[in-house]
MARZA-637914 format. One record per residue (C-alpha): residue number from 1; x, y, z; residue in three letters. Coordinates in nm, 2 decimals, always signed. Layout:
! MARZA-637914
<NUM, <X, Y, Z>, 'ALA'>
...
END
This chain:
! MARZA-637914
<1, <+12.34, +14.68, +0.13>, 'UNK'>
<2, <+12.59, +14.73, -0.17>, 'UNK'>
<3, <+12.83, +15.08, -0.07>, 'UNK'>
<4, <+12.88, +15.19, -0.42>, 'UNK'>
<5, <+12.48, +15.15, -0.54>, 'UNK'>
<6, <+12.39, +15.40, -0.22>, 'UNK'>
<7, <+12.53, +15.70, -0.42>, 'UNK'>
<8, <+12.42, +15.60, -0.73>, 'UNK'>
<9, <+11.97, +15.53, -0.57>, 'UNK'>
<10, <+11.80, +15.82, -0.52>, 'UNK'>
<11, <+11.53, +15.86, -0.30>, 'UNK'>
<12, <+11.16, +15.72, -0.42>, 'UNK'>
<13, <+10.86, +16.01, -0.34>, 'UNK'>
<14, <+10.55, +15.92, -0.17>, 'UNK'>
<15, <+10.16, +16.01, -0.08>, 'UNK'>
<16, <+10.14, +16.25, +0.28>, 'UNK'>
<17, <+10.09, +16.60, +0.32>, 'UNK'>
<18, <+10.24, +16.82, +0.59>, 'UNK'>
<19, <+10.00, +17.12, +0.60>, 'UNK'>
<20, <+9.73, +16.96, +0.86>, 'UNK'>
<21, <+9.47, +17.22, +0.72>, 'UNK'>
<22, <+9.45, +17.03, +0.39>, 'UNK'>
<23, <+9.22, +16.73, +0.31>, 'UNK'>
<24, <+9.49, +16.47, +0.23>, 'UNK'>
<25, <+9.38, +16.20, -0.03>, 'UNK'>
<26, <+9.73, +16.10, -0.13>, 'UNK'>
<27, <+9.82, +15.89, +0.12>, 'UNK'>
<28, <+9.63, +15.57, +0.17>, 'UNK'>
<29, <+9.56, +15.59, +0.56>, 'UNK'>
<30, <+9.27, +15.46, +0.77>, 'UNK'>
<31, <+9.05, +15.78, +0.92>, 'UNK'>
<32, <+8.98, +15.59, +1.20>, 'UNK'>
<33, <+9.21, +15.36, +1.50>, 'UNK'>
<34, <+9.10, +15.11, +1.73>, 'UNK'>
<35, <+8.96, +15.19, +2.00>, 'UNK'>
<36, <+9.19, +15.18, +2.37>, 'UNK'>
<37, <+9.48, +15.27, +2.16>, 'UNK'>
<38, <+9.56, +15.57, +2.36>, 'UNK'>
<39, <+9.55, +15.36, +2.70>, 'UNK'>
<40, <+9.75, +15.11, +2.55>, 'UNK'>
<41, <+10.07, +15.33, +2.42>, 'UNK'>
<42, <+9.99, +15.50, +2.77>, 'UNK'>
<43, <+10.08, +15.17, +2.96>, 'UNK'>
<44, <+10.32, +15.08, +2.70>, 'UNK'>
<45, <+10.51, +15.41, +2.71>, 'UNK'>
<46, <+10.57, +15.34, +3.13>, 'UNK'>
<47, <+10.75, +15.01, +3.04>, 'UNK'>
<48, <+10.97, +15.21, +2.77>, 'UNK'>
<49, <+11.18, +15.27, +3.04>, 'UNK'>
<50, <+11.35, +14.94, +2.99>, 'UNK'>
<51, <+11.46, +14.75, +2.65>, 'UNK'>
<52, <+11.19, +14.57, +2.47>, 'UNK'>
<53, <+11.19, +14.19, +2.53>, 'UNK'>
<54, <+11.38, +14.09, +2.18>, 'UNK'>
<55, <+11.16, +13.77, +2.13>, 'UNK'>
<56, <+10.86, +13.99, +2.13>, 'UNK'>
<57, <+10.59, +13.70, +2.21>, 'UNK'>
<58, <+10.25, +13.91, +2.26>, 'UNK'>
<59, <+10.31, +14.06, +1.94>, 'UNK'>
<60, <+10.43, +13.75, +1.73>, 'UNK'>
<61, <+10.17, +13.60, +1.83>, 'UNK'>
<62, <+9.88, +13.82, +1.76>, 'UNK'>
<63, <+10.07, +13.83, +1.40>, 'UNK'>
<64, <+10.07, +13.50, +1.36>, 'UNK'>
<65, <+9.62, +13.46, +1.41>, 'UNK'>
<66, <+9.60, +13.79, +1.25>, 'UNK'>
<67, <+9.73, +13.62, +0.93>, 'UNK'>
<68, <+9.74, +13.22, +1.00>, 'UNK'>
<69, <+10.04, +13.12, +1.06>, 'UNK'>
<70, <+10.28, +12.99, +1.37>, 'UNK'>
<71, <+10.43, +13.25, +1.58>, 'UNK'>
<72, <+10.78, +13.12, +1.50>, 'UNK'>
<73, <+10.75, +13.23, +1.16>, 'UNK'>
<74, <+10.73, +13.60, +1.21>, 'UNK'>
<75, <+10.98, +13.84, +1.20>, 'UNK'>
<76, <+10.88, +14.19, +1.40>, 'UNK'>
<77, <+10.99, +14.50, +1.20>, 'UNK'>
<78, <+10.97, +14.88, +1.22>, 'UNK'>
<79, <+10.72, +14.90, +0.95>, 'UNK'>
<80, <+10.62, +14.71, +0.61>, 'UNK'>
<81, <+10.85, +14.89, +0.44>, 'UNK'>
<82, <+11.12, +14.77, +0.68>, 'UNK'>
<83, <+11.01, +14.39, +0.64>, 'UNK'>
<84, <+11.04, +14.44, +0.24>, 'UNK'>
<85, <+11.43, +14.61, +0.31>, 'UNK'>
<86, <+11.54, +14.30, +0.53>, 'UNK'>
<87, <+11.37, +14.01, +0.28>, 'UNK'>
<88, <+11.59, +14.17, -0.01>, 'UNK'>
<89, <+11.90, +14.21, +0.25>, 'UNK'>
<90, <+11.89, +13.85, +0.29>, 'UNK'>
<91, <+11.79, +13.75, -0.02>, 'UNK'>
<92, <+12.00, +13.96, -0.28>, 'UNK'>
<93, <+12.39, +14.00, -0.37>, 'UNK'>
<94, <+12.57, +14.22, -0.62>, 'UNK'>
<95, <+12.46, +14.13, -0.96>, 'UNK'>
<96, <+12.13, +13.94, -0.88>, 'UNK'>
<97, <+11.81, +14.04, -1.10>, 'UNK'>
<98, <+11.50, +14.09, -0.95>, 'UNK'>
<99, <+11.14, +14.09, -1.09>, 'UNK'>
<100, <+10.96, +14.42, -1.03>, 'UNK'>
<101, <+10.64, +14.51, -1.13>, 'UNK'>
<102, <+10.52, +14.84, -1.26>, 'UNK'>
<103, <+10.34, +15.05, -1.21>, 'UNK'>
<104, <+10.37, +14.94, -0.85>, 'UNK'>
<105, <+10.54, +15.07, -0.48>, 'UNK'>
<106, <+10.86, +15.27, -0.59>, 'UNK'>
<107, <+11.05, +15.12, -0.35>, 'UNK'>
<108, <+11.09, +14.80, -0.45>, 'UNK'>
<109, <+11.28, +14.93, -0.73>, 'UNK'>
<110, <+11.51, +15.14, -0.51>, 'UNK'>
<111, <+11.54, +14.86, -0.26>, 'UNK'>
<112, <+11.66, +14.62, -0.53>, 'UNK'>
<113, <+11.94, +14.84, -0.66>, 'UNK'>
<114, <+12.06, +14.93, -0.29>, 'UNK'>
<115, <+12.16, +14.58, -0.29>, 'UNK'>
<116, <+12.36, +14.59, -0.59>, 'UNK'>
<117, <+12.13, +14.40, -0.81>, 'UNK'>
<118, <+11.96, +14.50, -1.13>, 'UNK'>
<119, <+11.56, +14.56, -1.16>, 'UNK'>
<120, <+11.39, +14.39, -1.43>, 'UNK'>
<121, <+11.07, +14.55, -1.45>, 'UNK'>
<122, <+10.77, +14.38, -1.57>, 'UNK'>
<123, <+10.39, +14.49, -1.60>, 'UNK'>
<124, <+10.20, +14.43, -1.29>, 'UNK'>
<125, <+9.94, +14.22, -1.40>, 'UNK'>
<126, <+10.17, +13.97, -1.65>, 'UNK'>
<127, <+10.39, +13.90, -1.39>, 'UNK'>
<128, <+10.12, +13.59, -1.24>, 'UNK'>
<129, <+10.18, +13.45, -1.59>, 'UNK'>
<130, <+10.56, +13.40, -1.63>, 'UNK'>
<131, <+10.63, +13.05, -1.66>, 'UNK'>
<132, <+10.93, +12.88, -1.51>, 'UNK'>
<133, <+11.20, +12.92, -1.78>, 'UNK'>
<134, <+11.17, +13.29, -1.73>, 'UNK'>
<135, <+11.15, +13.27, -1.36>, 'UNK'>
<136, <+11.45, +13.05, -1.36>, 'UNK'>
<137, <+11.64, +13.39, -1.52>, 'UNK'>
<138, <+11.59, +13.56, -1.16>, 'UNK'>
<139, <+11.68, +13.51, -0.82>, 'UNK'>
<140, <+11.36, +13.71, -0.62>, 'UNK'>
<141, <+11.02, +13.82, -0.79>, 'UNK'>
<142, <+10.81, +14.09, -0.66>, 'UNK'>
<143, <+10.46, +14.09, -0.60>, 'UNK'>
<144, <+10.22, +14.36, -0.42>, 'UNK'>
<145, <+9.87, +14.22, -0.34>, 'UNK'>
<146, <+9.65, +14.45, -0.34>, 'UNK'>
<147, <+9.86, +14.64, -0.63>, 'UNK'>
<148, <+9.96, +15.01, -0.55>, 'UNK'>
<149, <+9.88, +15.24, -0.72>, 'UNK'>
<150, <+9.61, +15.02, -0.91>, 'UNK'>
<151, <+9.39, +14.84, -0.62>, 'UNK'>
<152, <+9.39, +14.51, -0.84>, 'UNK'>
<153, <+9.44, +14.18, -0.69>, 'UNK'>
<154, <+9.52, +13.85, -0.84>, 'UNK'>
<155, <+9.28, +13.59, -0.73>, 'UNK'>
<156, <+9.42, +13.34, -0.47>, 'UNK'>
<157, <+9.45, +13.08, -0.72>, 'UNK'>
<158, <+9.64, +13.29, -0.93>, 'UNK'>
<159, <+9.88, +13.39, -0.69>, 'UNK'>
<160, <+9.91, +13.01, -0.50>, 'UNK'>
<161, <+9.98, +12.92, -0.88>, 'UNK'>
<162, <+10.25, +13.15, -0.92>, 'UNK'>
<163, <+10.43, +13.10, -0.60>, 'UNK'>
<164, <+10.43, +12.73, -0.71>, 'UNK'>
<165, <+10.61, +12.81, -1.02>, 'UNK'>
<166, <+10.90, +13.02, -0.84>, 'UNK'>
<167, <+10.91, +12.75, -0.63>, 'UNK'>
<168, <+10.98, +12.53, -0.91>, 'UNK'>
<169, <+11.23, +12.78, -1.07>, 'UNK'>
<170, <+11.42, +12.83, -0.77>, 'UNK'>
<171, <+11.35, +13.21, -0.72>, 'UNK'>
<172, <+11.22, +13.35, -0.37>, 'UNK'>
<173, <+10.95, +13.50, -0.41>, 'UNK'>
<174, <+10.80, +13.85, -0.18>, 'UNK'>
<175, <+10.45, +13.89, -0.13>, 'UNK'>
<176, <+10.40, +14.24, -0.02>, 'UNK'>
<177, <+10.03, +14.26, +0.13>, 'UNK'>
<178, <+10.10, +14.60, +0.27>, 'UNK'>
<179, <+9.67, +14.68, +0.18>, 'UNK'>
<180, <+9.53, +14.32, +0.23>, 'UNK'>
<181, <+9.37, +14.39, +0.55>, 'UNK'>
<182, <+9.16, +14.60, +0.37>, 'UNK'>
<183, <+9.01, +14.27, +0.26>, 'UNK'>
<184, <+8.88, +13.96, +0.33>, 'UNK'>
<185, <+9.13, +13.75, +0.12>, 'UNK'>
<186, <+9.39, +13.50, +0.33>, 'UNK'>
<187, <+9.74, +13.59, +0.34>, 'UNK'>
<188, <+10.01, +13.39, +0.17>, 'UNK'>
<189, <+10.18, +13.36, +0.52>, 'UNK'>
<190, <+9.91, +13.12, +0.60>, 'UNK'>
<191, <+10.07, +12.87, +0.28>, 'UNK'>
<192, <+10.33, +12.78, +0.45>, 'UNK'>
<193, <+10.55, +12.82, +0.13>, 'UNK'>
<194, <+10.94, +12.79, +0.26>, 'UNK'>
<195, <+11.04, +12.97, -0.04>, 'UNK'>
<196, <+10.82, +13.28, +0.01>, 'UNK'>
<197, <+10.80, +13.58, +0.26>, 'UNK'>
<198, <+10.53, +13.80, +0.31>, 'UNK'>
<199, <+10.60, +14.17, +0.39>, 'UNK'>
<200, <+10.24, +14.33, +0.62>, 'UNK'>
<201, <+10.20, +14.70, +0.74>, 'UNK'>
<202, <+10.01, +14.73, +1.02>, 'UNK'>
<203, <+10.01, +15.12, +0.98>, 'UNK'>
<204, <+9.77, +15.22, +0.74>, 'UNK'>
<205, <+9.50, +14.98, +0.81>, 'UNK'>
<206, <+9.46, +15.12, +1.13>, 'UNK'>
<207, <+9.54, +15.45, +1.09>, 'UNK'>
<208, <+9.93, +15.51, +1.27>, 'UNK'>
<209, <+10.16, +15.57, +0.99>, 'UNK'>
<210, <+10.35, +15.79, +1.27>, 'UNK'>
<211, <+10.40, +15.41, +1.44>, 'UNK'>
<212, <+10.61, +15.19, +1.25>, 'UNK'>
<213, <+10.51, +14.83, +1.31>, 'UNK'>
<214, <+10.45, +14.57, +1.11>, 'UNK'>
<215, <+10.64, +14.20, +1.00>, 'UNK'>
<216, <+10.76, +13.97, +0.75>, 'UNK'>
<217, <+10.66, +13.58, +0.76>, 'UNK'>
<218, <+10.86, +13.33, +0.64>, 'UNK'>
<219, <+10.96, +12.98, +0.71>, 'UNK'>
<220, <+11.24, +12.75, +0.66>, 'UNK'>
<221, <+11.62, +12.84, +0.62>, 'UNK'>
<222, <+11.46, +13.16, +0.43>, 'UNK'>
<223, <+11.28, +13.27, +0.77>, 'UNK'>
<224, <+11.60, +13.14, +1.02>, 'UNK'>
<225, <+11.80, +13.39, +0.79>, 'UNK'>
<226, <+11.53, +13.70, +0.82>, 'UNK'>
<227, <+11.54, +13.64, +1.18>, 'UNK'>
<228, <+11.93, +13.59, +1.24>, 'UNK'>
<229, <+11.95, +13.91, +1.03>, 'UNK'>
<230, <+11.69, +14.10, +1.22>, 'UNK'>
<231, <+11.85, +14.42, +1.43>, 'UNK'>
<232, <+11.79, +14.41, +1.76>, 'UNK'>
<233, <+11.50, +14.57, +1.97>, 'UNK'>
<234, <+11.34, +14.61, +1.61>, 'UNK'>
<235, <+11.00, +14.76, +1.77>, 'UNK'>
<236, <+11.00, +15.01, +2.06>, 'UNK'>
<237, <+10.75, +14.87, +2.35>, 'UNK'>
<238, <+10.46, +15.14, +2.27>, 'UNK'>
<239, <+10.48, +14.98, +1.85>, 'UNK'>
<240, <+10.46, +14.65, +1.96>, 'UNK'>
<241, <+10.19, +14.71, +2.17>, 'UNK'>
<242, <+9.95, +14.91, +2.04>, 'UNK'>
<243, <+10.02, +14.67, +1.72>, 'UNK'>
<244, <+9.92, +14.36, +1.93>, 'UNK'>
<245, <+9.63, +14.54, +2.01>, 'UNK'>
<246, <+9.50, +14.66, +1.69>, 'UNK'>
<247, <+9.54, +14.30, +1.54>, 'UNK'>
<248, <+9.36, +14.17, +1.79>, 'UNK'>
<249, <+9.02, +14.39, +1.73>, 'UNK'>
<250, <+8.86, +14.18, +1.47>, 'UNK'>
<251, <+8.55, +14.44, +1.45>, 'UNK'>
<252, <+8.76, +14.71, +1.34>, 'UNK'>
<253, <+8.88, +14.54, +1.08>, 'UNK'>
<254, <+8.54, +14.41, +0.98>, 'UNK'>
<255, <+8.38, +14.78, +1.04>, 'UNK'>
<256, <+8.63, +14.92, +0.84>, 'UNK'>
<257, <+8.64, +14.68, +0.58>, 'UNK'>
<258, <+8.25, +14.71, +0.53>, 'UNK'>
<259, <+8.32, +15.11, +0.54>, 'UNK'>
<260, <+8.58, +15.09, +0.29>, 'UNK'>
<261, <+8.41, +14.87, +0.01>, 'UNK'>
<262, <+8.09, +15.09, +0.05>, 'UNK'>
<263, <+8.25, +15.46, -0.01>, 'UNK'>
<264, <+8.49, +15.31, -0.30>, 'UNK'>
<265, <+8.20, +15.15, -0.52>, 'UNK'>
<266, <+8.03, +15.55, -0.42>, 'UNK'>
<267, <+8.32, +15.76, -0.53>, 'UNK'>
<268, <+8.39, +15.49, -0.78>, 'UNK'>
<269, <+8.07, +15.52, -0.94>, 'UNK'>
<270, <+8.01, +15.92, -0.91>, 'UNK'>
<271, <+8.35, +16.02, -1.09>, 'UNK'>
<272, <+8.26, +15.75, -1.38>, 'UNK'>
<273, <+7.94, +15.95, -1.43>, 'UNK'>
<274, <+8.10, +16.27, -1.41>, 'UNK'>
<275, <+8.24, +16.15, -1.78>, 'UNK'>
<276, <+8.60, +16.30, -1.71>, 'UNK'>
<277, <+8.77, +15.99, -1.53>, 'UNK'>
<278, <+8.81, +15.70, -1.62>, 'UNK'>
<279, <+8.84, +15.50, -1.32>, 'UNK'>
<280, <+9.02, +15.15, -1.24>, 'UNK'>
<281, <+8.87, +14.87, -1.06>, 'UNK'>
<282, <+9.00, +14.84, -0.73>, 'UNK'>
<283, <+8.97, +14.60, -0.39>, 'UNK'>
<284, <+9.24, +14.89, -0.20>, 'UNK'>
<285, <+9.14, +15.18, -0.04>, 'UNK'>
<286, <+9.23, +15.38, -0.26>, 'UNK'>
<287, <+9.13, +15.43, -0.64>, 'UNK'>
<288, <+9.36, +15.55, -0.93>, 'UNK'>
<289, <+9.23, +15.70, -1.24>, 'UNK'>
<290, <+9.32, +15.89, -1.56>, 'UNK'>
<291, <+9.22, +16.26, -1.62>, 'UNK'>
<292, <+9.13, +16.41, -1.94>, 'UNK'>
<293, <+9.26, +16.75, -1.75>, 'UNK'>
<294, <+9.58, +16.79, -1.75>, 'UNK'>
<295, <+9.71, +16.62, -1.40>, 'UNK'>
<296, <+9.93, +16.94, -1.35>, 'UNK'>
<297, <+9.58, +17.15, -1.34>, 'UNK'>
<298, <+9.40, +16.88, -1.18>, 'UNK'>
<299, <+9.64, +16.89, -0.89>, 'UNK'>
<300, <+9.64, +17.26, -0.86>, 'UNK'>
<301, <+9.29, +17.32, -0.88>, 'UNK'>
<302, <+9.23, +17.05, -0.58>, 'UNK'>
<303, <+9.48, +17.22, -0.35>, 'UNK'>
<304, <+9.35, +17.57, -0.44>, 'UNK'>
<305, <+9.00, +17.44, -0.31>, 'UNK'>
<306, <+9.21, +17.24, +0.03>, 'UNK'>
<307, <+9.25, +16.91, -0.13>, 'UNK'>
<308, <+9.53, +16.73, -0.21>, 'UNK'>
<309, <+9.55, +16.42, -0.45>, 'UNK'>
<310, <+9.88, +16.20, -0.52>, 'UNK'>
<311, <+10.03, +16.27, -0.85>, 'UNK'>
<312, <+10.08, +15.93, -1.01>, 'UNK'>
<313, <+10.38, +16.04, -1.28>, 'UNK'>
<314, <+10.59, +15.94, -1.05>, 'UNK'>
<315, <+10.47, +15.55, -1.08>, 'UNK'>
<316, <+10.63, +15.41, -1.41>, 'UNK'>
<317, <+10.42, +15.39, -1.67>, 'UNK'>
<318, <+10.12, +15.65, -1.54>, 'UNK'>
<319, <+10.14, +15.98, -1.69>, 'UNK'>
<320, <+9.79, +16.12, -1.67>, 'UNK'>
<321, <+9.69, +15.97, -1.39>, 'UNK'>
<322, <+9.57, +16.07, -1.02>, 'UNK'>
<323, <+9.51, +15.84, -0.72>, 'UNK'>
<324, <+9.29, +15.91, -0.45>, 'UNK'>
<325, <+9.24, +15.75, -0.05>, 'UNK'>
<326, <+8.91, +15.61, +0.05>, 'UNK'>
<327, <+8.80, +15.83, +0.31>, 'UNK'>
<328, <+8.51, +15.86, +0.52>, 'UNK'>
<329, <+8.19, +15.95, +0.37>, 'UNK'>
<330, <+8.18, +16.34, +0.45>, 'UNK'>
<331, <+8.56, +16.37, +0.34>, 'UNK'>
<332, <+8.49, +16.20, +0.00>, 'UNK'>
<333, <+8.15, +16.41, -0.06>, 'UNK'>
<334, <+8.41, +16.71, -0.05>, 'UNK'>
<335, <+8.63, +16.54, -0.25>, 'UNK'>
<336, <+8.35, +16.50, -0.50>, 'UNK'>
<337, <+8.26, +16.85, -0.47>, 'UNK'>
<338, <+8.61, +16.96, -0.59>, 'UNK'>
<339, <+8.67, +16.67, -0.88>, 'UNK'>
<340, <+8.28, +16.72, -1.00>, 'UNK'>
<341, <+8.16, +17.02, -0.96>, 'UNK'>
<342, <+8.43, +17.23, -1.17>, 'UNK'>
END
């Protein structure tokens, strides 16, 4: 991290709401969590009492078949957010450029400049398209699969494509696949690519945000670096294992992948026909969408009525637009209620 870009990055704001009595739709979070969690951070919570084995071998290797790759390869972090912090850490000096999409995660942005180098930002969707000569002008590109606040995702093709050509141009390349378990598409940690990492969150897809676990995946010098760099005792004994656990129950994530698809095409489809959104297309839980109210009203309407929605002025690029979580089906209808029956 660059000392004189700290003062200089503010901070990034973000989906969440404190006031418990409040239906929360701004933050992207799984409803539901595995079941056996609670014995499991139970049990984990006795062995707390001593440090963490460092290696961390249970959960490295549920990582590595969660997303297809070799245990060896993964790096155990404090959260996806953490996985992206250490890629750029070892990745980035003073007066590198990064590729950045937008509108996409805040942070990346914010991470970037933290490390002294210089965001160049680039629209989301055109970024699978640069060619090598343009590549060969930065030293990391940024990619976020599915795309947040969006929900679109490149094909696989597409993105194996692209990784090929910053591999070519000699510029690492960081998948960020924070929402792919919310899908059935293979991770890029199962290319093998030596010049790529991938950044997962293990948090929202089964519903402990308050937990922070998740892992990078990388290979070659690029992964001996992340893991050389890697602070010690990165997960407390209760993250690790409850995230072993969770990646482990295959039927959740089916279950909740089936759940997720279903209620997005319903919401989807309701607030097209209500003839005042216009709504993206989106594989995330989560779907974004411009207002013809002004979002200012929109927002304060919903919370008047206990709902709250994430205000998407803050993504670059968006300024009438409003993104909403996938809940569960009796949450949405009430989300409905409030968006279509005004």
């Amino acid at each position: 991290m660059h000392p004189d870009s700290i003062a200089e990055t503010g901070r990034v704001p973000h989906g969440g709401e404190p006031d418990r009595s409040l239906l929360d739709f701004s933050a992207n979070i799984n409803p539901q969590i595995p079941d056996g969690v609670e014995t499991v951070y139970a049990d984990a919570l006795e062995r707390a009492r001593r440090y963490p084995d460092d290696t961390y071998p249970v959960f490295r290797e549920a990582a590595a078949e969660y997303v297809g790759c070799t245990p060896d390869a993964v790096i155990a972090t404090p959260g996806g957010l953490a996985a992206i912090r250490l890629s750029l850490e070892c990745t980035l000096e003073a007066g590198d450029t990064a590729l950045v999409p937008y509108p996409s995660f805040g942070e990346y942005a914010r991470e970037v400049r933290l490390q002294g180098a210089t965001p160049a930002f680039v629209p989301h969707d055109d970024l699978y398209d640069l060619e090598v000569p343009h590549l060969e002008q930065a030293d990391l590109a940024v990619c976020c699969t599915p795309n947040n606040p969006t929900g679109d995702c490149p094909s696989n093709e597409r993105l194996e494509a692209f990784a090929r050509r910053c591999g070519d141009a000699g510029t690492t390349l960081l998948v960020d696949e924070a929402f792919l378990g919310f899908t059935d598409r293979p991770s890029m940690a199962s290319r093998g690519f030596e010049h790529v990492v991938v950044a997962r969150s293990l948090t929202k897809l089964f519903g402990l945000p308050g937990l922070r676990a998740g892992f990078a995946v990388a290979t070659g010098d690029l992964g001996e670096r992340l893991a050389v760099a890697r602070r010690a005792w990165s997960l407390g004994t209760p993250e690790a294992a409850v995230g072993a656990h969770c990646m482990r129950d295959r039927a959740f994530v089916r279950e909740t992948r089936a759940r997720v698809d279903s209620e997005r095409e319903r919401v989807r489809t309701a607030l097209l026909e209500d003839g005042r959104y216009d709504v993206y297309d989106s594989v995330a839980p989560y779907l974004l969408f411009e207002s013809t109210e002004p979002v200012e009203d929109l927002l304060e309407r919903a919370r008047d009525a206990g709902v709250v929605l994430r205000d998407c002025r803050t993504f670059q690029g968006l300024e009438r637009h409003v993104r909403v979580a996938v809940a569960e089906r009796e949450t949405n209808d009430r989300l409905l209620e409030v968006l279509c029956d005004a």
